[in-house]
C-alpha positions, 0 to 999 in steps of 0.5 A, spaced: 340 702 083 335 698 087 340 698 093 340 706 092 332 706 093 331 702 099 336 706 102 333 713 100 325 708 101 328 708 109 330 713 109 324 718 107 320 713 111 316 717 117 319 714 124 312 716 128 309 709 128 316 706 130 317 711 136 309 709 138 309 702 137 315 701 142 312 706 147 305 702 146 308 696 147 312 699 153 306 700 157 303 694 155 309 690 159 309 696 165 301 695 166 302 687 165 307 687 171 302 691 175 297 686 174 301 680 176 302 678 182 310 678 184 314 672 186 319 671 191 323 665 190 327 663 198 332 659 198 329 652 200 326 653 193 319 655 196 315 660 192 310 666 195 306 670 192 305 677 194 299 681 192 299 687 190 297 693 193 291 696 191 290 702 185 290 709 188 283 711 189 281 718 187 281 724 191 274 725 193 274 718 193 280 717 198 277 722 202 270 719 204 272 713 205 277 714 210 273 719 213 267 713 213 273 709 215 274 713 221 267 714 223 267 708 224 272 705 227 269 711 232 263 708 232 266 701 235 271 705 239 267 709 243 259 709 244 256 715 241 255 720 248 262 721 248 264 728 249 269 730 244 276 732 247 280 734 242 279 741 237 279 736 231 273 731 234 268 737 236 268 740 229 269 747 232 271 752 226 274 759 226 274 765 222 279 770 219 277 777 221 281 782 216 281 790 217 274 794 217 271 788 219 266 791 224 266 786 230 274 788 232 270 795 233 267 792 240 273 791 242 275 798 244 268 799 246 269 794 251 276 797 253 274 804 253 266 804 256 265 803 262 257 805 261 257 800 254 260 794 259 254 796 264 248 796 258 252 791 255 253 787 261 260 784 258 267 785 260 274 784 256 279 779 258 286 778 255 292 772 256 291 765 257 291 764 263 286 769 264 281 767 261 283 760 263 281 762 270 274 765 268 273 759 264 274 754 270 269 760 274 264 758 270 264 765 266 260 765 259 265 766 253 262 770 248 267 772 243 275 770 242 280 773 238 287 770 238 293 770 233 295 763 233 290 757 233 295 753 238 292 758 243 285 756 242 287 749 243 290 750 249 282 751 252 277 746 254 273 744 248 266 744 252 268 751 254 267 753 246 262 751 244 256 757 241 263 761 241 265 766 236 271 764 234 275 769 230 282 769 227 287 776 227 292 779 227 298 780 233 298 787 230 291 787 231 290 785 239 296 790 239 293 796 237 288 793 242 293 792 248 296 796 253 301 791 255 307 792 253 308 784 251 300 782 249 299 775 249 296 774 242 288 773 246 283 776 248 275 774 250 269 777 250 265 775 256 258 776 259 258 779 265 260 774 271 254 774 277 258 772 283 251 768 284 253 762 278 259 763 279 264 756 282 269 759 286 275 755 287 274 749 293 281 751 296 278 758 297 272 757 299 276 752 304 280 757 307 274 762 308 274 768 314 268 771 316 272 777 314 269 782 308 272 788 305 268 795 303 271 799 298 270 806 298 271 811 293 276 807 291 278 811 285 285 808 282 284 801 278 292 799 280 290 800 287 282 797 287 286 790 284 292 789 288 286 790 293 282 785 291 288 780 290 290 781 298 283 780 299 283 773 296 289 772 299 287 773 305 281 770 304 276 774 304 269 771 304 266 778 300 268 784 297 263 789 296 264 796 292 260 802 293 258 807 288 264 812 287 269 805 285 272 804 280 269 799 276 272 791 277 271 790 271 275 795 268 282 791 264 286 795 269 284 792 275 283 785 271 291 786 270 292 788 277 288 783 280 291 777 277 285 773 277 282 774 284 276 777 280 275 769 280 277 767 287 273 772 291 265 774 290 265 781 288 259 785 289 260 792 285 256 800 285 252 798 292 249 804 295 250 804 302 242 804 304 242 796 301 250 795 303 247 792 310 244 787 306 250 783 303 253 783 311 252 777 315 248 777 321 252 781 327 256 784 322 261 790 325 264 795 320 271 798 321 274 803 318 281 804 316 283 811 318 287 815 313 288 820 318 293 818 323 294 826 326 286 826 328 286 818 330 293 819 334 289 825 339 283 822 340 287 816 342 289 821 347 288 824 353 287 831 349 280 830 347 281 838 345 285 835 339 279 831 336 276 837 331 282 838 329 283 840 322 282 833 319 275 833 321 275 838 316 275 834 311 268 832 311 265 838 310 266 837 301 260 835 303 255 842 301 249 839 305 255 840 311 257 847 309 252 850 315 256 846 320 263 849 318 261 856 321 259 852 327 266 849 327 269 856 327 265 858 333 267 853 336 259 850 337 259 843 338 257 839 332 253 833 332 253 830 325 259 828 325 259 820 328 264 818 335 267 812 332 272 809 338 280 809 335 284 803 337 290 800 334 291 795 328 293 789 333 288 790 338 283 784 337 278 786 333 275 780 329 270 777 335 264 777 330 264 777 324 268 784 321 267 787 315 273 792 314 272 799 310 278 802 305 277 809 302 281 812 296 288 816 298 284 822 295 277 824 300 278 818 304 273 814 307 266 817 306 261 820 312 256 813 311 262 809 311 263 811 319 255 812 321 254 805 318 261 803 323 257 807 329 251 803 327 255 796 328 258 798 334 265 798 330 271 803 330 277 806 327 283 802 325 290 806 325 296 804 323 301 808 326 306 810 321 312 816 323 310 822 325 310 827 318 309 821 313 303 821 310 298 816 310 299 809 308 297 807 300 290 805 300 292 797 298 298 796 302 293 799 308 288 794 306 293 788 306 296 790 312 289 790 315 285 784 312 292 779 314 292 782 321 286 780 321 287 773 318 292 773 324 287 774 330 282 769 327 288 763 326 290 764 333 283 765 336 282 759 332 289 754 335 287 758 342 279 753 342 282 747 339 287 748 346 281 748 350 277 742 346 283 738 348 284 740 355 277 738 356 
């Protein structure tokens, strides 16, 4: 019977203090391992004590102490007036711009406003290597909006500092974007003044007193791939009357494939202050873009000289009285008498400017006073008869390289002479 009750007092005993006993003395031998150092026995019979690593520190502990750690170790390192060269060291930070938020509005403003780019005196810049240039030009950034931080890393640190910094969608600069593969960039920069701005050494090298005036260029497509022969060539300036398209628009940025920061370009000149920005001794030639009219002046036919090309500067309505005058067959005399020569023929003695006019009106009255003024003339490219005139950025390479070419063979012809003497 008193078997019987110690089997039933055992069984009716709670098992709960036996479970934490074992599970406290557990922990009591874990922790006192922890706390003892750790022996290594060698061969030789040598014993070496190995201390143990030192407890986890919390989060915001570990934290501090490293990035005093690090801040130290950059204060033994490197002296205190070191520029930071990585986007981690300079501290920059960036925010994310979700939809509605007003700065992306801007962007289109920008993009679509010719009169807001002016008052504002910004410009939109899209692509990497874009925006890269105008950095190294010395263009002030004002706002970046990127897809991917990676494209942001890849510009110079001391380029962003005081730049807003603003993280968005790639569906985003799509909207934006009319290229067919954006670039995931995009930069709002203030205005470049061709005065400040550095232009690279190489260019500056290689430049030619040779200048190029756009006149009414109207097409964005044109005015860029002009303005990059013209850096190609190595044109000292480039001067935009009013009429132009502006430079600055995204259409001509993408066609000029930087040359907008390779060449000083001076835009909306009236042509009673252009004289201003040309060297001293200057002569303006003036691309003809009406090869029937140029081809008989050339000519003995001096009764085919008011053909009906000249007509063409009688949309000026201050000239509608010398168009009775013309039928009657009275000679005019506002009409400057600019010599016709070709192309090929030496032109580039002085110093030269060269006049390029849109496909649609061609080159201006002013533009042929101011060539008469300097004692230039007409420039044809003879082309086949009944083909229309050249495309106005093809007729510019043509003529600025021509020109290069004149300079480069008159420069070999001196340096001949020099080492004949």
């Amino acid at each position: 019977m008193a078997a019987l009750a110690r089997v039933v007092w055992l069984t009716m005993r709670p098992l709960l203090p036996v479970v934490q006993s074992w599970d406290l003395e557990a922990r009591r031998w874990v922790r006192a391992l922890r706390r003892s150092p750790v022996k290594v026995v060698f061969p030789s019979g040598q014993v070496v004590e190995r201390k143990r690593a030192p407890a986890k520190q919390p989060r915001k502990a570990a934290s501090e102490a490293s990035s005093h750690g690090q801040q130290q170790k950059q204060t033994l390192q490197g002296s205190p007036t070191q520029t930071p060269s990585t986007w981690e060291e300079s501290g920059l930070r960036y925010d994310k711009a979700f939809s509605g938020d007003r700065r992306l509005s801007s962007v289109m403003t920008i993009v679509k406003s010719r009169p807001f780019r002016e008052k504002q005196g910004k410009i939109l810049l899209e692509g990497r290597r874009l925006i890269a240039d105008a950095l190294k030009a010395g263009a002030v950034p004002k706002v970046f909006f990127f897809s991917r931080l990676e494209y942001i890393k890849e510009l110079p640190v001391d380029k962003l500092k005081g730049v807003s910094l603003i993280k968005v969608k790639f569906e985003d600069i799509k909207d934006w974007s009319d290229l067919i593969m954006p670039q995931g960039i995009m930069g709002i920069f203030a205005k470049p003044d061709h005065v400040k701005m550095t232009y690279p050494k190489t260019q500056l090298h290689h430049s030619l007193p040779l200048l190029l005036i756009c006149d009414n260029l109207r097409d964005p497509g044109n005015l860029g791939t002009i303005l990059r022969s013209a850096a190609g060539a190595g044109c000292s300036k480039v001067l935009l009357t009013k009429g132009c398209v502006d430079a600055w628009e995204p259409k001509v940025l993408r066609a000029g494939m930087g040359a907008h920061f390779q060449v000083p370009i001076i835009n909306n000149l009236e042509w009673e202050t252009l004289p201003n920005y040309l060297p001293p001794d200057t002569r303006v030639y003036v691309a003809d873009n009406c090869g029937l009219y140029a081809q008989a002046q050339m000519s003995a036919n001096a009764s085919d000289r008011r053909s009906a090309c000249d007509r063409r500067f009688l949309k000026f309505h201050k000239y509608e009285e010398e168009e009775e005058d013309l039928e009657t067959g009275a000679k005019k005399g506002w009409l400057p008498e600019v010599e016709v020569q070709s192309y090929d023929s030496d032109w580039t003695e002085a110093p030269a400017a060269v006049v390029i006019g849109g496909e649609t009106y061609g080159v201006s009255l002013e533009s042929l006073q101011l060539a008469e003024s300097t004692g230039g003339k007409r420039l044809l490219i003879p082309v086949v008869p009944g083909v229309d005139s050249l495309n106005s950025a093809m007729a510019a390479s043509i003529l600025l390289f021509e020109g290069k070419r004149q300079l480069r063979l008159r420069a070999e012809h001196l340096s001949r002479d020099r080492s004949y003497h």
